[in-house]
N, CA, C and O of each residue as an XYZ file, in Angstrom:
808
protein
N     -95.127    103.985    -92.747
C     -96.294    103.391    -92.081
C     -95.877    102.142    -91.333
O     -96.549    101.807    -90.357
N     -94.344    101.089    -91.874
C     -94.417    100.275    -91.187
C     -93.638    100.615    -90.126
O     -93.634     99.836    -89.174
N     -93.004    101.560    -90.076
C     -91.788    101.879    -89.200
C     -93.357    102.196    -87.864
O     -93.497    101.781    -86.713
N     -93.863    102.692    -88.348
C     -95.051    103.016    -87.051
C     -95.702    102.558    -86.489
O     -96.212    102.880    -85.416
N     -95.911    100.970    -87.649
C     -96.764     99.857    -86.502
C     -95.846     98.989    -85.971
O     -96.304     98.217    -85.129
N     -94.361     98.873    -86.297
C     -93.730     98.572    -85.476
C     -93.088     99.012    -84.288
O     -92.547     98.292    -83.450
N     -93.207    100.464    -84.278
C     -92.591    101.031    -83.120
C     -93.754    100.995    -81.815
O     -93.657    100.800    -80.603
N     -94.924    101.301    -82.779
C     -96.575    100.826    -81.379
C     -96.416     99.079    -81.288
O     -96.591     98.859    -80.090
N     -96.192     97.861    -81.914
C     -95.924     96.744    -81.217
C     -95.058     96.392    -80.632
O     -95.055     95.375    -79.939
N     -93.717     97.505    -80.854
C     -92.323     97.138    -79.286
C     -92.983     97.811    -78.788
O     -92.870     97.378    -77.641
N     -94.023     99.050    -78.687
C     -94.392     99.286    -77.300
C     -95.207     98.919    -76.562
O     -95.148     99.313    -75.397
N     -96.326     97.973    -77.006
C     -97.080     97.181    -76.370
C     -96.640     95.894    -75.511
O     -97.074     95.402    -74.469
N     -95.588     95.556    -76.396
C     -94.645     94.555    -76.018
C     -94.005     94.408    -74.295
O     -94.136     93.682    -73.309
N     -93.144     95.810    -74.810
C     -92.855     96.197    -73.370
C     -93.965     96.869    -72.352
O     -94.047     96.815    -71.125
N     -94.526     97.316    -73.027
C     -95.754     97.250    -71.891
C     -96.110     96.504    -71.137
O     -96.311     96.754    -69.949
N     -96.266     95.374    -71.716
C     -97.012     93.855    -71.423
C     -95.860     93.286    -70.626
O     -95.959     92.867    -69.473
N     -94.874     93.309    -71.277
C     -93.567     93.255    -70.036
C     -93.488     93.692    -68.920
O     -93.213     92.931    -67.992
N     -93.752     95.293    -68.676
C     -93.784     96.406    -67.808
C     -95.203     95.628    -66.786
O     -94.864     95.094    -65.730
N     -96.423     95.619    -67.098
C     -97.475     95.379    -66.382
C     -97.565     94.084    -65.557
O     -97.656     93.132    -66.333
N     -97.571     93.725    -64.365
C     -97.457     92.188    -63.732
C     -98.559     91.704    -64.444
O     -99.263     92.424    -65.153
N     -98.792     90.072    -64.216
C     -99.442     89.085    -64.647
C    -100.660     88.920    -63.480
O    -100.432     89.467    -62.401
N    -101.799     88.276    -63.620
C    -103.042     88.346    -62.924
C    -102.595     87.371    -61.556
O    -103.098     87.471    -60.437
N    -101.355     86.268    -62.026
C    -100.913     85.577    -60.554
C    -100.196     86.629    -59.541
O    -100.066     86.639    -58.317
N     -99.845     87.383    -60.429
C     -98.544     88.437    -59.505
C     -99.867     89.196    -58.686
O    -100.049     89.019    -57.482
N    -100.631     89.945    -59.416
C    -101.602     90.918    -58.617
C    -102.191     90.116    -57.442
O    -101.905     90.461    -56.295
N    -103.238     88.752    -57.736
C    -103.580     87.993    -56.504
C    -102.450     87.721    -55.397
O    -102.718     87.996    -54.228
N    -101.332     87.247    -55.693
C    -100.673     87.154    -54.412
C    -100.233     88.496    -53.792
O    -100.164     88.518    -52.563
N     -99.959     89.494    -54.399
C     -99.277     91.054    -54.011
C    -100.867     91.265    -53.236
O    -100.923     91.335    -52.008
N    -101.629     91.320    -53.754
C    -102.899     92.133    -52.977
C    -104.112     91.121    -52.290
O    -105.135     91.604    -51.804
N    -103.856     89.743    -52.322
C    -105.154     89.222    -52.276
C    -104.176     88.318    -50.799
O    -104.467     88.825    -49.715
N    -103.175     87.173    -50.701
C    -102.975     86.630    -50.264
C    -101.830     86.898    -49.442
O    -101.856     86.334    -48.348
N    -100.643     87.749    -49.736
C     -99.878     88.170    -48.466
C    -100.514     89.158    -47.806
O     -99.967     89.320    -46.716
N    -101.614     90.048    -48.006
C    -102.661     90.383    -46.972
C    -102.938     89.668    -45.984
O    -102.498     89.775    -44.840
N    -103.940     88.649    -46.549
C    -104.134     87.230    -45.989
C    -103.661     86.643    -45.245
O    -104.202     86.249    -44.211
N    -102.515     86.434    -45.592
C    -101.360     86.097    -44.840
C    -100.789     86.431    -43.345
O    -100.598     85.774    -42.322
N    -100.586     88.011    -43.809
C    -100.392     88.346    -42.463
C    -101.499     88.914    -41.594
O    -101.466     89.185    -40.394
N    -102.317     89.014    -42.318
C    -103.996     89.316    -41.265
C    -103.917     87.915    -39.843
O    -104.092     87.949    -38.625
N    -103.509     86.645    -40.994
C    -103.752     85.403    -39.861
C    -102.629     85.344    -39.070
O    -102.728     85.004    -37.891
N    -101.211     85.730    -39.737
C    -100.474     85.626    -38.719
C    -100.601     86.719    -37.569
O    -100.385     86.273    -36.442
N    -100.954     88.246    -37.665
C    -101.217     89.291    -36.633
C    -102.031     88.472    -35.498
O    -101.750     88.465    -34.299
N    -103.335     87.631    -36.258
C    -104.566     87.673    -35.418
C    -103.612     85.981    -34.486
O    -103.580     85.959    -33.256
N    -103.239     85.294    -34.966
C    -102.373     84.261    -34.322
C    -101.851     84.625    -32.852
O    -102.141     84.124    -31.765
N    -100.809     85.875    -33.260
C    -100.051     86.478    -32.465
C    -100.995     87.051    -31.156
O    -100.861     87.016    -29.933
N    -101.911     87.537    -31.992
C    -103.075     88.694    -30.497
C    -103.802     87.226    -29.662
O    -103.991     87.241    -28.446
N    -104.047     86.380    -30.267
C    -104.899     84.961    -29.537
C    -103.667     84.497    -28.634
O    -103.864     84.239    -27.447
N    -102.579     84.408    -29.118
C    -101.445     83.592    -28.629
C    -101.172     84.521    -27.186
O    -100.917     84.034    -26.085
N    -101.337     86.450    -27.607
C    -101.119     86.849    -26.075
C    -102.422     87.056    -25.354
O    -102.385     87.486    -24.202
N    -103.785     86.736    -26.041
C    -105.037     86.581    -24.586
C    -104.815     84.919    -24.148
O    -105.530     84.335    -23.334
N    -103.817     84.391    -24.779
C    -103.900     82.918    -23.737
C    -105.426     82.048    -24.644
O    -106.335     81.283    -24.321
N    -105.042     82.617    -25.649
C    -106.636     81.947    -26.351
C    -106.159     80.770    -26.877
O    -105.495     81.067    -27.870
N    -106.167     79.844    -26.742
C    -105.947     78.474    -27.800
C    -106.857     78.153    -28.225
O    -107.848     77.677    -27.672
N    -106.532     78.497    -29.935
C    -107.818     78.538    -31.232
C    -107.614     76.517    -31.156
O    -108.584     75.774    -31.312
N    -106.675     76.177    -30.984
C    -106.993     74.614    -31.918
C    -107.445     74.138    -30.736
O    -107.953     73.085    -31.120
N    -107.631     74.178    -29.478
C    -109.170     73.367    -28.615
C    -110.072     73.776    -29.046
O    -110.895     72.934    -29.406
N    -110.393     75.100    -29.232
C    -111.612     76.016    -29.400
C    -111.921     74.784    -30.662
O    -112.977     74.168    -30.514
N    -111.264     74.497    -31.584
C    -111.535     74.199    -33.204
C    -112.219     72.612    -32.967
O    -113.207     72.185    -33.565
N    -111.387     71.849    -31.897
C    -111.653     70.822    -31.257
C    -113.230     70.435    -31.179
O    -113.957     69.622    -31.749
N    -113.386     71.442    -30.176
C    -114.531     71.315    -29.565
C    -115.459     72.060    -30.592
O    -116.471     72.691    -30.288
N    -115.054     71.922    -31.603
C    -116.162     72.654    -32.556
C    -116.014     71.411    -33.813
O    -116.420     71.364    -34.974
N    -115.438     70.715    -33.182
C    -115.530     69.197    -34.582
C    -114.899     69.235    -35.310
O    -114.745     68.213    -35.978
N    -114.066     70.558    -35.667
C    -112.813     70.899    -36.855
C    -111.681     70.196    -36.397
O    -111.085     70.452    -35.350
N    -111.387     69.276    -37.226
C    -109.931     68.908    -37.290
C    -109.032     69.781    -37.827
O    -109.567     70.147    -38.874
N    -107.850     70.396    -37.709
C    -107.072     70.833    -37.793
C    -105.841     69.960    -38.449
O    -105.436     69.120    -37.646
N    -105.297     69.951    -39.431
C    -104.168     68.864    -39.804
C    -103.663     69.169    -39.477
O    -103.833     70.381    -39.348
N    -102.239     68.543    -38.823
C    -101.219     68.783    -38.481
C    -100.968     68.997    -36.960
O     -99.992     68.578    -36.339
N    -102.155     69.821    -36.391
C    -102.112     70.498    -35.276
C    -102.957     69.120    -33.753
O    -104.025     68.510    -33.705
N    -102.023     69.186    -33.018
C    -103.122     68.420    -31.672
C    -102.865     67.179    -31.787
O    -103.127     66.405    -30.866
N    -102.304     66.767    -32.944
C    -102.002     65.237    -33.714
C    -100.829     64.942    -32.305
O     -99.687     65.322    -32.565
N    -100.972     64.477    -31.250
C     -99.856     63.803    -30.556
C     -99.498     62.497    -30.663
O    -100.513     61.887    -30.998
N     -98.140     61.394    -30.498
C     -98.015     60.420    -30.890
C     -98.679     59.649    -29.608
O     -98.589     60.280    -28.555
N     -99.266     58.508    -29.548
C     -99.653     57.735    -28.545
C     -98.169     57.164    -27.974
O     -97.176     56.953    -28.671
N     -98.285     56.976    -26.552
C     -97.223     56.677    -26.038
C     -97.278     55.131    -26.642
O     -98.371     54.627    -26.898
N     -95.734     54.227    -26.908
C     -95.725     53.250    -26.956
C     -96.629     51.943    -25.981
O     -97.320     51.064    -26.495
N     -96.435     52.088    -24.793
C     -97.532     51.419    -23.905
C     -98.766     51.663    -23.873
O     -99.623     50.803    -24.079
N     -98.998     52.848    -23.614
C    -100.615     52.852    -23.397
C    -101.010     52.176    -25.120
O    -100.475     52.108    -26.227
N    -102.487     51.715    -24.337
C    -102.995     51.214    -25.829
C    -104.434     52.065    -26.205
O    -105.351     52.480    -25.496
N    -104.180     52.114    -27.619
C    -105.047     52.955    -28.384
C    -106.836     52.520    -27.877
O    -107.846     53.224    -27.883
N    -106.682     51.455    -27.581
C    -108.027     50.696    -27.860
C    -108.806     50.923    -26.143
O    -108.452     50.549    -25.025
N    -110.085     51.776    -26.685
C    -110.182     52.124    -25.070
C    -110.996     50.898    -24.253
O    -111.624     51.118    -23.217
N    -110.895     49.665    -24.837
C    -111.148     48.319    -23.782
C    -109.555     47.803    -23.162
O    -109.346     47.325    -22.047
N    -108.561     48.057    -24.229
C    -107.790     47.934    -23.680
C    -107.003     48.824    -22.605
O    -106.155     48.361    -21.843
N    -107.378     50.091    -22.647
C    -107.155     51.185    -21.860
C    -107.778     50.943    -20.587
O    -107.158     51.448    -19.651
N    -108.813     50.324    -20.283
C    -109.448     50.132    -19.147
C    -108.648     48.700    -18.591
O    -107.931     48.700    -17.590
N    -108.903     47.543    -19.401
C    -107.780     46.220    -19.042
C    -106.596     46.986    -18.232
O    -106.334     46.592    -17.096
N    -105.823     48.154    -18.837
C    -104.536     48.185    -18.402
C    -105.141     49.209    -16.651
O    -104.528     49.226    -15.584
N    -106.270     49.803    -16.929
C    -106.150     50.530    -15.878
C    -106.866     49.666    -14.297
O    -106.654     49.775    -13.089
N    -107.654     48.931    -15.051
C    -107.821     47.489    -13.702
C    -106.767     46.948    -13.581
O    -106.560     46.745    -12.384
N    -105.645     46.454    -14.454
C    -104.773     45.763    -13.619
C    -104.023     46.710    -12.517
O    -103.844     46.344    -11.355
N    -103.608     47.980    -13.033
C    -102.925     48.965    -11.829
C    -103.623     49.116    -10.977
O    -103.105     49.038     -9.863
N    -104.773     49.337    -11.030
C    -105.837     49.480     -9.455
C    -105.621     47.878     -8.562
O    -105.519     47.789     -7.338
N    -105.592     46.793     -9.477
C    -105.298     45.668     -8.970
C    -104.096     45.417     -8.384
O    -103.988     44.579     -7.489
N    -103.053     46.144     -8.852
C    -101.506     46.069     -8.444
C    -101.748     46.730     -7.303
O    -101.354     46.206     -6.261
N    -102.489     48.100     -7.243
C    -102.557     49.064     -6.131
C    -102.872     48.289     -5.142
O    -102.112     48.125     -4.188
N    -103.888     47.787     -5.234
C    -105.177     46.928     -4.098
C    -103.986     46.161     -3.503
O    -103.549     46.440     -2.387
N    -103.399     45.052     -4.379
C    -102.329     43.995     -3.824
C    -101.362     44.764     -3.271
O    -100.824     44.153     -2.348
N    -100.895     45.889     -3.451
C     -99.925     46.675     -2.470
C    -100.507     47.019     -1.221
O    -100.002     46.401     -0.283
N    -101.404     47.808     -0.918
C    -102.180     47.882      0.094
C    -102.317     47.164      0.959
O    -102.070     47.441      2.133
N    -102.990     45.457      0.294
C    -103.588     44.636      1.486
C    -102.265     44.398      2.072
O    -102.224     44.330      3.301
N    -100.860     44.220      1.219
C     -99.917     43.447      1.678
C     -99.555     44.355      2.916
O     -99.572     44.002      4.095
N     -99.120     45.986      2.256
C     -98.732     46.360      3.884
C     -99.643     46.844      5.351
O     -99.369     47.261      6.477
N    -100.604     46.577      4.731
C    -101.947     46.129      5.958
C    -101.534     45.085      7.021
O    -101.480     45.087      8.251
N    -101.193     43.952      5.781
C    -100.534     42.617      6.867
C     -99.663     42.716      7.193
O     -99.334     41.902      8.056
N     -98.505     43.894      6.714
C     -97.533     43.842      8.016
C     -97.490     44.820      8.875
O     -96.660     44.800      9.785
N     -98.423     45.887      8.718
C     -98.935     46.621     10.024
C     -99.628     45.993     10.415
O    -100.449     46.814     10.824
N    -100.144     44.740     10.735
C    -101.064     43.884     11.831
C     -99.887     43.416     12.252
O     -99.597     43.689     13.416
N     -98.764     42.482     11.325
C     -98.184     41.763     12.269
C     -97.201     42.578     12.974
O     -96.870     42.134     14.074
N     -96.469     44.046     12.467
C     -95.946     44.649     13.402
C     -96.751     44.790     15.105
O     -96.317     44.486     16.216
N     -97.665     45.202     14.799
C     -98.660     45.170     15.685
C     -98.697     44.347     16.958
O     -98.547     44.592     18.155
N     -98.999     43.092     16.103
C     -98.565     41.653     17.113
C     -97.505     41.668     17.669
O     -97.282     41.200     18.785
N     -96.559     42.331     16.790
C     -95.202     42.000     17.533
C     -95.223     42.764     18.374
O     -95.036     42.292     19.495
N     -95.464     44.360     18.269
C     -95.363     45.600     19.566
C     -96.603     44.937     20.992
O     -96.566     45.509     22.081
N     -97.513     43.839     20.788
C     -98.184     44.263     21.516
C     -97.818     42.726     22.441
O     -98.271     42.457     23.554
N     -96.714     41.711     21.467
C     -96.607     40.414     22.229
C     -94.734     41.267     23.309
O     -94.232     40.717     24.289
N     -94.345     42.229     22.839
C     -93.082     42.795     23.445
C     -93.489     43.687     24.576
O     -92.710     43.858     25.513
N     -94.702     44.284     24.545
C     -95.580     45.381     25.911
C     -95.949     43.960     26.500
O     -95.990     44.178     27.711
N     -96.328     42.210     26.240
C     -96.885     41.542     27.459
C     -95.188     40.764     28.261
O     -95.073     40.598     29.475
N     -94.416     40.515     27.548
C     -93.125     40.728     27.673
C     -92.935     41.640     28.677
O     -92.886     41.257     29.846
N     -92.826     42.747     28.393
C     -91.698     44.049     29.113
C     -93.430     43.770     30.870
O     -93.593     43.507     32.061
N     -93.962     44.030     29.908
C     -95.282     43.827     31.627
C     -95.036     42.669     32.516
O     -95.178     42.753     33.736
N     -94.560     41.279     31.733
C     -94.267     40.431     32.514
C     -93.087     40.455     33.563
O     -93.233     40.124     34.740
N     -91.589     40.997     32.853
C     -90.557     41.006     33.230
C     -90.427     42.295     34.217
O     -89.340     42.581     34.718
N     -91.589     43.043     34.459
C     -91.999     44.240     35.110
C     -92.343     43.710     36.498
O     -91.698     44.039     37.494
N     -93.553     42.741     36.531
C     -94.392     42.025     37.173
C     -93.211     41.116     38.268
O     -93.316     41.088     39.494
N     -92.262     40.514     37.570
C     -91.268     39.058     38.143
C     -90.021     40.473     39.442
O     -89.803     40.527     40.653
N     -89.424     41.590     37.818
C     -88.938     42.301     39.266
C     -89.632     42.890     40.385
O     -89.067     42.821     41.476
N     -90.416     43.286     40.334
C     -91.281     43.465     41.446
C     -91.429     42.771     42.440
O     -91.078     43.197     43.540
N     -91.920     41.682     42.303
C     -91.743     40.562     43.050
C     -90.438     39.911     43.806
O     -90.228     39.639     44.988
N     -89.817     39.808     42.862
C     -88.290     39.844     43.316
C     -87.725     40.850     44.669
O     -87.144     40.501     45.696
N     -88.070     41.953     44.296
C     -87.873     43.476     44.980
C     -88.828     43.057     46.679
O     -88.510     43.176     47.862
N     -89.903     42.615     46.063
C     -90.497     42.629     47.203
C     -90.411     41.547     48.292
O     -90.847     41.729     49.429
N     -89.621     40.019     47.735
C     -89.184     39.355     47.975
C     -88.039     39.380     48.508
O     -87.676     38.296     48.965
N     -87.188     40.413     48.637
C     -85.854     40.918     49.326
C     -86.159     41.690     50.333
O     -85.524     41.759     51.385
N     -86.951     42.182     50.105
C     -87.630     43.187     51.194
C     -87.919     42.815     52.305
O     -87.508     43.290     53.364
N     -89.015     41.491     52.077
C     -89.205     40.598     53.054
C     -88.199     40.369     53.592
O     -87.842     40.896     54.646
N     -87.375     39.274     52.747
C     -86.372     38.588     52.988
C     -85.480     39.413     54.364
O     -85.141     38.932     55.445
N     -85.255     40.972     53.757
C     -84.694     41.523     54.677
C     -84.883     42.098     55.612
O     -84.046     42.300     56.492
N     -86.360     42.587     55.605
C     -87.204     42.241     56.960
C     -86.581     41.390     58.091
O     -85.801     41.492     59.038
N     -87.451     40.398     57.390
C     -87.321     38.705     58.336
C     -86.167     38.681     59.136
O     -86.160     38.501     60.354
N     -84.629     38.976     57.997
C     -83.469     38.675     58.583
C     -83.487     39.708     59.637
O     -83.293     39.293     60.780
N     -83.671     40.901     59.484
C     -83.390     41.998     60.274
C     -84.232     41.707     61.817
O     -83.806     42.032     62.925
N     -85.538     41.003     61.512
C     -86.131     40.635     62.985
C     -85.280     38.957     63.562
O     -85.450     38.499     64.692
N     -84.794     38.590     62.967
C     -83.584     37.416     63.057
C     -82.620     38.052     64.071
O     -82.602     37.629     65.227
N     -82.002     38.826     63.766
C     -80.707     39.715     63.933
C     -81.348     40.159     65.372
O     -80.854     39.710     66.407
N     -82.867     41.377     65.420
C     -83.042     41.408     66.624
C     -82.973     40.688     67.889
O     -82.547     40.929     69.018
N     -83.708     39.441     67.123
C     -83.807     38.365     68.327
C     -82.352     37.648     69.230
O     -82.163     37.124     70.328
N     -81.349     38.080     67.745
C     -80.023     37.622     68.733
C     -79.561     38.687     69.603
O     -79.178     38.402     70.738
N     -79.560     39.719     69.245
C     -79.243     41.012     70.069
C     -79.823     40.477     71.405
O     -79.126     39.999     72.300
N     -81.520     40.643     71.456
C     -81.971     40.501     72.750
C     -81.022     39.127     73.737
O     -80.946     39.163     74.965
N     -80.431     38.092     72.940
C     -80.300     36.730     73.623
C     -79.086     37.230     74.045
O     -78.508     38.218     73.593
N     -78.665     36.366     75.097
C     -77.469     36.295     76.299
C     -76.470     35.362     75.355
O     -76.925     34.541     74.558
N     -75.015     35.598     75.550
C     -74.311     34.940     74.805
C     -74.262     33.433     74.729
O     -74.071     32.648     73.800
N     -74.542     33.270     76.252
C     -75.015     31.503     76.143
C     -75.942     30.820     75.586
O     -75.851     29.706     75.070
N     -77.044     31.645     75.714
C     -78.229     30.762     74.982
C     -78.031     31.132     72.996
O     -78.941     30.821     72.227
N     -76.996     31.663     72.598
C     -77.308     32.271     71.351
C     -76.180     31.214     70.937
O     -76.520     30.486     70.004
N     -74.754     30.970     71.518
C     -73.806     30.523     71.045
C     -74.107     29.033     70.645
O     -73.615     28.674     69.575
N     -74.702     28.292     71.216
C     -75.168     26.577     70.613
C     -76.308     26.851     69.689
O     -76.837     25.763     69.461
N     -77.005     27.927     68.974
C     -77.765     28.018     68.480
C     -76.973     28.317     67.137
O     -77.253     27.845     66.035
N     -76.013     29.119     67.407
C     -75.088     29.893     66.207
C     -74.602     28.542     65.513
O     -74.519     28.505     64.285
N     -74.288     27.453     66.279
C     -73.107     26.398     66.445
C     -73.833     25.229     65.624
O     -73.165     24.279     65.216
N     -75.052     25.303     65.416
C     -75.604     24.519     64.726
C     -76.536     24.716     63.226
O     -77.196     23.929     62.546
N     -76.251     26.015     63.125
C     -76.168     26.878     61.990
C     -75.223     26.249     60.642
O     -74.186     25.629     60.874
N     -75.574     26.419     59.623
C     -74.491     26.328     58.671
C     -73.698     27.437     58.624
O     -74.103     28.564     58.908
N     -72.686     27.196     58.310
C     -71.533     28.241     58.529
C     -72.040     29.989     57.468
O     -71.645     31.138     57.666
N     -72.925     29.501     56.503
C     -73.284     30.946     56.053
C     -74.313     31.520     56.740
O     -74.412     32.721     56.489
N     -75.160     31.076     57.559
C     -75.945     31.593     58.042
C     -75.401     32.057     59.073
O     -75.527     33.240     59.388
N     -74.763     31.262     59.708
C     -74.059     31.904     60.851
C     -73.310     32.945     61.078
O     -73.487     33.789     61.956
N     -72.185     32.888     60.032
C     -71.166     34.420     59.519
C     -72.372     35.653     58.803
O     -72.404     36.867     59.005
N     -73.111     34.962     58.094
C     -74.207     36.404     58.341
C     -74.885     36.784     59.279
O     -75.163     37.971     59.454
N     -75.234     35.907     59.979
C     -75.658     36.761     61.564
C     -74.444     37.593     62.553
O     -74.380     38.772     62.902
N     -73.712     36.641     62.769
C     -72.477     37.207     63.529
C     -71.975     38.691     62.804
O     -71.503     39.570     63.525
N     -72.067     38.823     61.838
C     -71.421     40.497     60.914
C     -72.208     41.216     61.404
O     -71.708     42.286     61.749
N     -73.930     41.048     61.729
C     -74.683     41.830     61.168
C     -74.793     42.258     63.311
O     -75.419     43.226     63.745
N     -74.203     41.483     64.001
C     -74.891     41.889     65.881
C     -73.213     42.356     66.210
O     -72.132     41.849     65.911
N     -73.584     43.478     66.915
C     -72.895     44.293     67.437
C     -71.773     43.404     68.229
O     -71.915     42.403     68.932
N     -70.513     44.195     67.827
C     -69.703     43.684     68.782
C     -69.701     42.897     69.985
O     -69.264     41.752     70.097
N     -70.317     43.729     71.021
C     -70.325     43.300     72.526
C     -71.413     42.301     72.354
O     -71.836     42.179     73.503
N     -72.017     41.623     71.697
C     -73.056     40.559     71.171
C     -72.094     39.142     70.848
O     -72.011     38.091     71.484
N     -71.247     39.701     69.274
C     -69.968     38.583     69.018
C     -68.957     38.238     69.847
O     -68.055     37.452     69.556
N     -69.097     38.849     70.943
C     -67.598     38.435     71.960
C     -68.601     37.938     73.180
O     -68.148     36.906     73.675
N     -69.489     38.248     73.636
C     -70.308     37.430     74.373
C     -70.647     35.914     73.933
O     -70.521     34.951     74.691
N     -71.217     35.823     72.237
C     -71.370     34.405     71.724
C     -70.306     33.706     71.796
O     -70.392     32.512     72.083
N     -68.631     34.532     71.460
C     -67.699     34.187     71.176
C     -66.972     33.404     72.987
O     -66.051     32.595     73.103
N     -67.493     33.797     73.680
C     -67.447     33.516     74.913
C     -67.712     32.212     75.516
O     -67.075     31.380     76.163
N     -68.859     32.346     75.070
C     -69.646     31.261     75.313
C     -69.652     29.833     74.409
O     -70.372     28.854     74.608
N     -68.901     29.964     73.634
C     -68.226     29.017     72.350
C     -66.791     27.800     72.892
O     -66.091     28.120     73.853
N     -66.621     26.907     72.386
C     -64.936     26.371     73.112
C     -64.441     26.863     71.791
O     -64.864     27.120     70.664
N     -63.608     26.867     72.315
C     -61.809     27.919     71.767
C     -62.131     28.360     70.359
O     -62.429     29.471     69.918
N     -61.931     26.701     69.533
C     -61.581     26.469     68.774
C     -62.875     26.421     67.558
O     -62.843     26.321     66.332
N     -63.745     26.515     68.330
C     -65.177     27.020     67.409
C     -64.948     28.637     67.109
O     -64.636     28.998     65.975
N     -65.138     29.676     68.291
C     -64.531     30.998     67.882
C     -63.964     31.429     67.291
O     -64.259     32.473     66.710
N     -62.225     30.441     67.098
C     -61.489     30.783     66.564
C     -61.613     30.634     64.863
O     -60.982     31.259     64.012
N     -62.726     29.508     64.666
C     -62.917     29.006     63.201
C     -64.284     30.825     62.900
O     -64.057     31.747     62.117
N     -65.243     30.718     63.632
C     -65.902     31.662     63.398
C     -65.348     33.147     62.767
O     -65.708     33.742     61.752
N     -64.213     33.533     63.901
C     -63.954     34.484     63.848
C     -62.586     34.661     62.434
O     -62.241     35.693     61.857
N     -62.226     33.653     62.297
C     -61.270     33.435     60.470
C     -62.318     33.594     59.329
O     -62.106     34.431     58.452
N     -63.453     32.815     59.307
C     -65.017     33.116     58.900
C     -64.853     34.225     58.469
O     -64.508     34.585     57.344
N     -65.235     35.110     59.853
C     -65.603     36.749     59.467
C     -64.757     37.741     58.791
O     -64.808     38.706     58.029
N     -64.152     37.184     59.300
C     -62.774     38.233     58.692
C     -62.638     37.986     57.211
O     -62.739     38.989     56.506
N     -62.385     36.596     56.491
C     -62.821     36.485     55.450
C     -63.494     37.049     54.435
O     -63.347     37.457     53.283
N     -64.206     36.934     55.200
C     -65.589     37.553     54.435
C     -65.570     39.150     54.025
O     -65.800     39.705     52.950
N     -65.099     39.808     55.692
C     -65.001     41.309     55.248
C     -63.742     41.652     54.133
O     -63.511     42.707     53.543
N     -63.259     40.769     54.099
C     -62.193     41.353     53.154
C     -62.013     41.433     51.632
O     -61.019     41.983     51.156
């Protein structure tokens, strides 16, 4: 009889051995289910582009761990101070602005004092130009008037000339004009005239 209730308590024994424990069954059937139910459903949100932790956000659930980003060292936590920092940059901005405002005015000044410049120095050659023009006019009706004259009446006229005015008239009248004046000259005036010209052309 005892050999028999001992051979039924090694077998209960090992039974009880043999059978898992009530922690083993919950995790085998209750929680690696669980488990991977959330990780599958993770995976299917992760490929519609669904992001559960805004969704959770905007539903007042904090999430530990998750969304927690570190604040950058500068910016400041404190949103009066967040605004302080963001007036002074609009203020930095503003002071950048006005500054190169003022030197597109004074470029400005400068392009528009260099156009009264270049207009002036526009204005003077012109004048100049037109002042030669004359000039060479005038001389050229000069020049006529000796042509028309007889070598006598031209040669005491030549003779009292300064010597540049004179060697520029004499170049500018035809030969048979300079040997007529030259004619009508004593020797030694001609001869100074005509060293003059030659001079000159050379």
């Amino acid at each position: 009889m005892k050999q028999k209730q001992q051979k039924q308590s090694i077998r209960s024994e090992a039974e009880e051995a043999k059978s898992p424990g009530k922690l083993q069954v919950f995790f085998l059937l209750i929680f690696v289910p669980f488990l991977f139910l959330i990780f599958i459903t993770l995976i299917v949100l992760s490929i519609m582009d669904y992001n559960i932790v805004d969704k959770a956000e905007e539903a007042g659930i904090n999430i530990p761990f998750v969304g927690e980003e570190e604040q950058p060292e500068n910016t400041p936590v404190n949103p009066e101070e967040r605004i302080v920092s963001l007036q002074a940059q609009i203020e930095e901005k503003d002071s950048l602005i006005s500054r190169l405002e003022q030197e597109m005015v004074s470029l400005e000044d400068e392009n528009d004092l260099l156009i009264e410049d270049q207009e002036r120095l526009q204005a003077e050659i012109e004048q100049l130009q037109n002042e030669r023009e004359s000039a060479g006019r005038e001389f050229a009706e000069v020049v006529t008037v000796y042509e028309d004259m007889k070598g006598k009446e031209a040669a005491p006229i030549i003779m009292n000339l300064n010597d540049e005015d004179a060697i520029r008239i004499l170049a500018n009248l035809s030969a048979e004009n300079v040997s007529e004046i030259f004619s009508a000259m004593p020797a030694e005036d001609a001869a100074r005239y005509t060293e003059l010209i030659s001079n000159r052309t050379q």
